[in-house]
C-alpha positions in Angstrom: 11.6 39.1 39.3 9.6 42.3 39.1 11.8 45.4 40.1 10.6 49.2 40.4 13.6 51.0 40.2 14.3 54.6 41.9 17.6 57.2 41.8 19.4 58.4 44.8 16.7 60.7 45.5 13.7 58.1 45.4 12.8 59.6 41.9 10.8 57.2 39.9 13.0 55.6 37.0 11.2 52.9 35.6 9.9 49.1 36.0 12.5 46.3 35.4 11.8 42.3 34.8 15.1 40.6 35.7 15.6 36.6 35.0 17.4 36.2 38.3 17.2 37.9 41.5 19.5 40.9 41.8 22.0 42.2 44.7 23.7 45.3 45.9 26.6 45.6 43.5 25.1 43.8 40.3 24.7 45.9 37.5 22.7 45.9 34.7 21.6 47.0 31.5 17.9 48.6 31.6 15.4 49.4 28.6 16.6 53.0 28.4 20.2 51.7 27.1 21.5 53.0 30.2 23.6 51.0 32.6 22.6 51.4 36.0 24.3 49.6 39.5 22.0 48.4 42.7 23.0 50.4 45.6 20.0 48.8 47.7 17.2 46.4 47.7 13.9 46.8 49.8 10.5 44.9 49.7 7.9 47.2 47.6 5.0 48.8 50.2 2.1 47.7 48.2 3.5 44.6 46.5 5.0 41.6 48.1 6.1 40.3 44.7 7.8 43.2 43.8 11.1 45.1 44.9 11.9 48.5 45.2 15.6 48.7 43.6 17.4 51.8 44.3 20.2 52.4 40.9 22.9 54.8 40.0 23.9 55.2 36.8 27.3 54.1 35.4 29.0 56.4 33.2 30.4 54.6 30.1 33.8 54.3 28.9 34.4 57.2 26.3 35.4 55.7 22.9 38.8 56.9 21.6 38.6 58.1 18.2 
């Protein structure tokens, strides 16, 4: 499933291909390395095979040293 994904601020991040369909609440791992989580899902204007995926990044664990 194609995914164009956007920040709080419906600021352009990137395109996703995902095996499986997500949901509000999944996260995942994108190109970038970052790890983002779906706060909502919404039918892309132009494209009825693609969703528009709005993310928030999730801030990871600092490694003790």
């Amino acid at each position: 499933m194609q995914y164009l994904m956007t920040d709080l601020h419906q600021r352009f991040i990137g395109a996703l291909n995902h095996t499986k369909p997500l949901s509000v609440g999944d996260t995942f791992h994108a190109g970038n390395t970052k790890t983002y989580t779906v706060v909502s899902i919404s039918n892309s204007r132009n494209h009825k095979d693609v969703k528009s995926v709005t993310v928030i990044p999730v801030r990871e664990p600092v490694a003790a040293s």
